[in-house]
N, C-alpha and C positions, 0 to 999 in steps of 0.2 A: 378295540371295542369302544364304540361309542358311550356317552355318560347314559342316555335314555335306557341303552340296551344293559349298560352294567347293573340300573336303577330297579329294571324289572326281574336282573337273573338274580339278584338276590331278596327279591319279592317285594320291593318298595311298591305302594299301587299311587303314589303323587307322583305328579307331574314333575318331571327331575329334568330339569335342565342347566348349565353352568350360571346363569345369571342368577340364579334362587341361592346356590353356595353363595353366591357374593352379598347379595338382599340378604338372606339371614345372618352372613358376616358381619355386617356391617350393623343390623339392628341387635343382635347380641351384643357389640362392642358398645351400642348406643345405650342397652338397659344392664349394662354392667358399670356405666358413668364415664365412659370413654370421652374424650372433649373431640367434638367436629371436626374438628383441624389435625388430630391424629389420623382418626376414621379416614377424613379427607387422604391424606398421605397414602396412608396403609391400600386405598382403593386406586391410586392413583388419580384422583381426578384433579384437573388445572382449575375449577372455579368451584369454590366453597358453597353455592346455590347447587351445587351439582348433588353435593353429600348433603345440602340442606332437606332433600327430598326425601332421606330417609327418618331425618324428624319427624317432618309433618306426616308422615304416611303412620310414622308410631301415634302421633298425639291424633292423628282419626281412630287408628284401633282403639286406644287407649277411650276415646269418648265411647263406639259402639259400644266399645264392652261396659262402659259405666251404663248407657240405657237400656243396654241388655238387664240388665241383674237390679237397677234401681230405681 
């Protein structure tokens, strides 16, 4: 059974695909103070700018949501 098909039969309605397990993997480990070069490892990726993406992609959430609410 594919992950999409597993996603729906047990009534998830988001978009579920294997790269999102890894995206939230990795921004979890980021907002529980994990250091890049862990993250880095744990993801496997060879260039540090690689895992750098999942900072900057938290510190835009992080800003919407401050102009959301202030």
């Amino acid at each position: 059974m594919g992950i999409k098909k597993a996603g729906k039969t047990r009534g998830i309605n988001a978009n579920v695909y294997p790269h999102r397990f890894r995206h939230t993997y990795a921004c979890q480990l980021l907002d529980n103070g994990a250091p890049l070069e862990f993250i880095q490892g744990m993801l496997g990726h060879e260039k540090a700018s690689t895992t750098q993406i999942y900072a900057q992609l938290r510190g835009e959430r992080r800003r919407a949501l401050y102009r959301r609410y202030f």
